[in-house]
One Martini backbone bead per residue (centre of mass of N, CA, C, O) as a GRO file, in nm:
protein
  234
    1UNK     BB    1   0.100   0.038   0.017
    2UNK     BB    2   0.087   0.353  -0.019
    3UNK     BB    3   0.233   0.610   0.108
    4UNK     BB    4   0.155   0.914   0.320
    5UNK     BB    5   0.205   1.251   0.307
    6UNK     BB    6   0.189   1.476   0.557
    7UNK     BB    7   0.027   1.769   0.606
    8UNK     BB    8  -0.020   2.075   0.734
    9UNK     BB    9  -0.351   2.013   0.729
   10UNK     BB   10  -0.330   1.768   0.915
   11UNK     BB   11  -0.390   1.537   1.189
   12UNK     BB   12  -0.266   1.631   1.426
   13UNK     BB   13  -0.493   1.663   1.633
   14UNK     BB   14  -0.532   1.403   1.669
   15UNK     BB   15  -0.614   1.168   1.858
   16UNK     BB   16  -0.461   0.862   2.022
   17UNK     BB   17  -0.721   0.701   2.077
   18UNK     BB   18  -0.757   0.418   1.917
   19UNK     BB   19  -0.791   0.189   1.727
   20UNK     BB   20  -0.715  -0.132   1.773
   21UNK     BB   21  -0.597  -0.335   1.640
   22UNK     BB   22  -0.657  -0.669   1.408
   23UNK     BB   23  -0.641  -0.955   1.388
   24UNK     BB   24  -0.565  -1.181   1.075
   25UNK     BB   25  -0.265  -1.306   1.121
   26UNK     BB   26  -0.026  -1.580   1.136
   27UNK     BB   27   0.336  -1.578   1.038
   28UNK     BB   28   0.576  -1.838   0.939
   29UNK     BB   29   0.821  -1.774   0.793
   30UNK     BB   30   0.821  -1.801   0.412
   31UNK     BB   31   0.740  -2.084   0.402
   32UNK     BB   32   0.461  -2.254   0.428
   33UNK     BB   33   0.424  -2.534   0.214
   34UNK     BB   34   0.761  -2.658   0.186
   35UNK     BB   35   0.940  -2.516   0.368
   36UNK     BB   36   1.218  -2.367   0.506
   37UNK     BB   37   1.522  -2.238   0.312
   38UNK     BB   38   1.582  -1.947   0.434
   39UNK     BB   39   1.647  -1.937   0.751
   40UNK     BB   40   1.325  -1.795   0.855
   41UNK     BB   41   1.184  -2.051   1.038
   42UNK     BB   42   1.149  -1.823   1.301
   43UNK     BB   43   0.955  -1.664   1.179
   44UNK     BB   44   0.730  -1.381   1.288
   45UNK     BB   45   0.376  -1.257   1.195
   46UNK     BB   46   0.158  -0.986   1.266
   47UNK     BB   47  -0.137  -0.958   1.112
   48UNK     BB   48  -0.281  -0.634   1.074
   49UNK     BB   49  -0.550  -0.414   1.138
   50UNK     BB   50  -0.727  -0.108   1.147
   51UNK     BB   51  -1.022   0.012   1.268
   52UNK     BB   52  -1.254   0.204   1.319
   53UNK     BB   53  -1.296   0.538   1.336
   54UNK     BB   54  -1.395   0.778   1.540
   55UNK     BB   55  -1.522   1.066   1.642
   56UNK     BB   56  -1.269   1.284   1.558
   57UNK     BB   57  -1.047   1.265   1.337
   58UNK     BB   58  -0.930   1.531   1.262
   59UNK     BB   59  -0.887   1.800   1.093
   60UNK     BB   60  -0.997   1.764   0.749
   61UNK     BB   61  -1.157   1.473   0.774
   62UNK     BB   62  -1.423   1.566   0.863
   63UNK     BB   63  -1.467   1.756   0.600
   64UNK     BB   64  -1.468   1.510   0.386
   65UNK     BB   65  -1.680   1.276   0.536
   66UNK     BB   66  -1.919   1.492   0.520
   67UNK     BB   67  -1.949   1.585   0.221
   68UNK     BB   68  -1.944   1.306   0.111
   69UNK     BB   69  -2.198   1.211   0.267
   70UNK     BB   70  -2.384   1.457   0.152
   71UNK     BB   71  -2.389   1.331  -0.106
   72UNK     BB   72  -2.480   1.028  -0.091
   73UNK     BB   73  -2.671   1.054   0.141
   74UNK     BB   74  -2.849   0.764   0.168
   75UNK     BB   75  -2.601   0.572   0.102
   76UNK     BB   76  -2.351   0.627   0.269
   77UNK     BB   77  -2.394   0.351   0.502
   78UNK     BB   78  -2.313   0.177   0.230
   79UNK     BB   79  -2.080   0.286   0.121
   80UNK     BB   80  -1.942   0.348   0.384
   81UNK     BB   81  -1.769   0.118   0.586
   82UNK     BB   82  -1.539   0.275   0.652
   83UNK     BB   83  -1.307   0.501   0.895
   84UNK     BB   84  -0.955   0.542   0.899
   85UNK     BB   85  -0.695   0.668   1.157
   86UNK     BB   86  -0.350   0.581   1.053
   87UNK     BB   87  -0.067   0.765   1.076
   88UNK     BB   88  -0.232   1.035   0.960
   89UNK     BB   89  -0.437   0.834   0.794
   90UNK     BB   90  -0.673   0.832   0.533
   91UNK     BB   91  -0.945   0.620   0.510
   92UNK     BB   92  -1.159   0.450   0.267
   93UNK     BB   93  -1.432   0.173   0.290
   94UNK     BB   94  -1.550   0.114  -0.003
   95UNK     BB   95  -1.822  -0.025  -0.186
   96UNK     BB   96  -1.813  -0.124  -0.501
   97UNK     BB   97  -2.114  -0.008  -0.568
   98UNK     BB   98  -1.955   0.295  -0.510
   99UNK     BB   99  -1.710   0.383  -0.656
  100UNK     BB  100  -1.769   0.552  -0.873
  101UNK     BB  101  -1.958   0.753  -0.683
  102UNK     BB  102  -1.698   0.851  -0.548
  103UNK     BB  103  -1.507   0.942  -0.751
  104UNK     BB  104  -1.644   1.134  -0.838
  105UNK     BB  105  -1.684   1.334  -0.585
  106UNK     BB  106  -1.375   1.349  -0.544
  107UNK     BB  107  -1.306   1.541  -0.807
  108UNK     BB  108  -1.586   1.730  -0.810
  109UNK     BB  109  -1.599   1.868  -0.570
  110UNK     BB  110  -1.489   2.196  -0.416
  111UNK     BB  111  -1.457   2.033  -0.129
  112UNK     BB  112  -1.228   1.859  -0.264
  113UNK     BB  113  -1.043   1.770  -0.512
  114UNK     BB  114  -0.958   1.510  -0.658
  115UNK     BB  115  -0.769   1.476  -0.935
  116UNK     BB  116  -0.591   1.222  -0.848
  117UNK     BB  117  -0.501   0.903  -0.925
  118UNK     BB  118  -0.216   0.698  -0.822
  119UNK     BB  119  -0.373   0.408  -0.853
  120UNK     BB  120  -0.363   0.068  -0.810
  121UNK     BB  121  -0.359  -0.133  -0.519
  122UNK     BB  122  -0.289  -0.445  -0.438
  123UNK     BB  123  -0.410  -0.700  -0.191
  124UNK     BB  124  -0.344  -0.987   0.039
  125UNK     BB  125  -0.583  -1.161   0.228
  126UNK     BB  126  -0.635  -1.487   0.333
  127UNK     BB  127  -0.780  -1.437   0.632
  128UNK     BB  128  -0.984  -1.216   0.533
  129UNK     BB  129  -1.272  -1.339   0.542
  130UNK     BB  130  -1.429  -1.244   0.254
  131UNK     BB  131  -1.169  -1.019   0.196
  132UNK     BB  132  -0.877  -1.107   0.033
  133UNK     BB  133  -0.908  -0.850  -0.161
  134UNK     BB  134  -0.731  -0.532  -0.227
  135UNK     BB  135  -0.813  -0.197  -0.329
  136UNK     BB  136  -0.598   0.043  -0.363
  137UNK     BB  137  -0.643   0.434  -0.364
  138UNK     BB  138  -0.426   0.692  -0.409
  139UNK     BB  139  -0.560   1.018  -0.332
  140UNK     BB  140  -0.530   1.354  -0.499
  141UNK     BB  141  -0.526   1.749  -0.399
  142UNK     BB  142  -0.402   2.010  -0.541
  143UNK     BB  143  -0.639   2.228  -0.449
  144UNK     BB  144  -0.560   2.121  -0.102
  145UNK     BB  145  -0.348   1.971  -0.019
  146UNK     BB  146  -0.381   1.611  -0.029
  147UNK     BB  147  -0.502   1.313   0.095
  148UNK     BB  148  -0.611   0.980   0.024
  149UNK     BB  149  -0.764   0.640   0.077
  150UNK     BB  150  -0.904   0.418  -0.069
  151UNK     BB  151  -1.070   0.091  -0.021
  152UNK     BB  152  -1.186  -0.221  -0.164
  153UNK     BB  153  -1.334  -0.547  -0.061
  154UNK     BB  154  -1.297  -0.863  -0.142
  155UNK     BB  155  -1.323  -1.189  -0.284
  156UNK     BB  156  -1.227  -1.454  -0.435
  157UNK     BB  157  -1.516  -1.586  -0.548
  158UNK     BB  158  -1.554  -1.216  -0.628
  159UNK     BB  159  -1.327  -1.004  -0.781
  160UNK     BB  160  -1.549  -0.747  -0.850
  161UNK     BB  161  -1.448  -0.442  -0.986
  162UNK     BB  162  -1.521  -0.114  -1.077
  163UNK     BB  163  -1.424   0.061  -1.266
  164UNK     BB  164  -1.240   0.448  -1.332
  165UNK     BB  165  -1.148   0.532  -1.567
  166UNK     BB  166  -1.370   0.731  -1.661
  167UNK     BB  167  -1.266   0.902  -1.393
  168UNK     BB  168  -0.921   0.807  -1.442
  169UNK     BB  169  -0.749   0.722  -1.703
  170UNK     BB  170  -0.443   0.673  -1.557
  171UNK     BB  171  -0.553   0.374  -1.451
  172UNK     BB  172  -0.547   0.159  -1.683
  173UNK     BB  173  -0.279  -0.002  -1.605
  174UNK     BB  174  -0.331  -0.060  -1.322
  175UNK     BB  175  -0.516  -0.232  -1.339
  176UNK     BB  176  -0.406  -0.447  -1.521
  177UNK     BB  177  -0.227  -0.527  -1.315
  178UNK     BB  178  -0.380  -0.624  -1.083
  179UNK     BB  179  -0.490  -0.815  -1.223
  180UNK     BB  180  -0.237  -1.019  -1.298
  181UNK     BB  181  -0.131  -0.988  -0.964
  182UNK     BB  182  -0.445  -1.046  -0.826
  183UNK     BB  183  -0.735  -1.102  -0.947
  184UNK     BB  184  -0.861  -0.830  -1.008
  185UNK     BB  185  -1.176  -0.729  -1.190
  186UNK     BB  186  -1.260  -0.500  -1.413
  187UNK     BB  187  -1.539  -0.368  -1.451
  188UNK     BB  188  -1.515  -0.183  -1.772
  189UNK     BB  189  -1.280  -0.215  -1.892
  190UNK     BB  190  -1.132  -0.185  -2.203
  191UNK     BB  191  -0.867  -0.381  -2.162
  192UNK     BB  192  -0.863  -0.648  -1.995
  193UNK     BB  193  -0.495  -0.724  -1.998
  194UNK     BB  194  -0.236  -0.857  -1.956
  195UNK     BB  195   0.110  -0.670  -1.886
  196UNK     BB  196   0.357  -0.901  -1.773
  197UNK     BB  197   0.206  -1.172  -1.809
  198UNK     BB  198   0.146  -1.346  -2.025
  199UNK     BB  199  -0.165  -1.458  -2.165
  200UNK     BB  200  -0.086  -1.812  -2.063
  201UNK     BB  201  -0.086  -1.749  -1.748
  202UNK     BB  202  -0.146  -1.860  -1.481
  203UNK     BB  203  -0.207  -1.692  -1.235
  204UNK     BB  204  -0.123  -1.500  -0.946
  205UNK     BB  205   0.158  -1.388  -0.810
  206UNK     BB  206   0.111  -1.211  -0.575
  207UNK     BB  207  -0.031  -1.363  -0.464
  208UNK     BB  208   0.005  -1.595  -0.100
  209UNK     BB  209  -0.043  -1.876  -0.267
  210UNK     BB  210   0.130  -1.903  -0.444
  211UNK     BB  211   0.376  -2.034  -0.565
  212UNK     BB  212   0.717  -2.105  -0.464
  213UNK     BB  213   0.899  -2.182  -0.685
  214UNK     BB  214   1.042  -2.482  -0.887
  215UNK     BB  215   1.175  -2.315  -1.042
  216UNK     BB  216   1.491  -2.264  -1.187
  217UNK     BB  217   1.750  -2.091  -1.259
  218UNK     BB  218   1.951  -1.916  -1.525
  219UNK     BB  219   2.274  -1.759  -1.457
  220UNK     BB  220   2.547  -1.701  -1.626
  221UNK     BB  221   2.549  -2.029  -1.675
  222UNK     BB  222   2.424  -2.086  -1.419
  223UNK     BB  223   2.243  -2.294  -1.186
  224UNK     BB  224   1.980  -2.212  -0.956
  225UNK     BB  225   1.795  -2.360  -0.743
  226UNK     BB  226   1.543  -2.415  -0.621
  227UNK     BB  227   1.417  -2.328  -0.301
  228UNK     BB  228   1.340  -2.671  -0.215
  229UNK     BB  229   1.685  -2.757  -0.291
  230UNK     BB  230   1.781  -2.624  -0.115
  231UNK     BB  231   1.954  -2.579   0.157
  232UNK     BB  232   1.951  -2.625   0.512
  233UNK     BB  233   1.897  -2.402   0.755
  234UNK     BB  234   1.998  -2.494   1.128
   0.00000   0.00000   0.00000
């Protein structure tokens, strides 16, 4: 996920006490499936996430979140899934079937002016039950000088977010780099086709599920062993 640096009038003032994380996975080792190899089979590792931040937000945040609200109507409460303020940066958690429509509204409205995309971010929590595919989206405002992300989560078995290309033009090949290497669906899309992986290129690299090594590797005329046949390190 993309970092965002804080702004002049960014939430310095927000409160301290937020929510606590939420653990939704612990990871051991380099390699789940086939054994470690690389050494740091004793590494543990706790993935967390931040859970939905209360009011208020502090500085520019809660004026974002309001028009926002106030755009969306009666939709609000169904679009904005979560809210979460967290490392002073705001996260807007919407529900993928209002993501136009949000898109729309931070772009177009005179107290956002969101004007610019930059791009979209894969990331995949195989843990986060029914939500484990995760479109990450950091948008800038040259007019407020300002940042923000919008983040919208799918399941593996449902993976379809609506495109925003449309409102966004430069989303175009993020989009389909996404797709390419974590198998989110951009419906909508142009011309939505493998971007860096073959055309006839079997699954999504970079999902944690992918397989990990098996094919060995050829560097400058030596042969460099996959890497569950490489030796173990105890």
């Amino acid at each position: 996920m993309t970092d965002v640096t804080p702004q002049a009038d960014a939430a310095l003032s927000a409160p301290a006490d937020r929510e606590p994380l939420t653990l939704i996975n612990v990871r051991q080792g380099m390699f789940a499936a086939r054994g470690d190899t690389s050494g740091y089979d004793g590494l543990v590792r706790h993935i967390q996430m931040p859970g939905a931040t209360e009011r208020p937000y502090g500085g520019w945040f809660d004026e974002v979140v309001d028009v926002l609200e106030e755009l969306l109507g009666e939709d609000a409460a169904a679009a904005l899934e979560q809210v979460t303020v967290y490392n002073e940066e705001l996260t807007l958690y919407v529900a993928r079937d209002f993501l136009p429509q949000v898109a729309r509204h931070l772009r177009d409205d005179q107290d956002l002016r969101f004007e610019m995309c930059l791009g979209v971010n894969g990331v995949h929590y195989p843990a986060d039950t029914g939500r484990e595919l995760h479109a990450v989206y950091p948008m800038q405002s040259i007019t407020h000088n300002r940042r923000l992300r919008v983040e919208v989560a799918v399941s593996e078995a449902d993976p379809h977010i609506p495109s925003i290309v449309d409102t966004y033009p430069m989303n175009n090949w993020h989009e389909r780099e996404t797709w390419d290497f974590f198998g989110i669906i951009f419906d909508g899309h142009p011309s939505l086709a493998r971007i860096a992986m073959p055309d006839d290129w079997v699954g999504h690299p970079q999902r944690k599920d992918y397989p990990l090594g098996g094919i060995p590797i050829e560097y400058k005329g030596a042969e460099v062993a996959a890497p569950e046949h490489r030796r173990q390190y105890r």
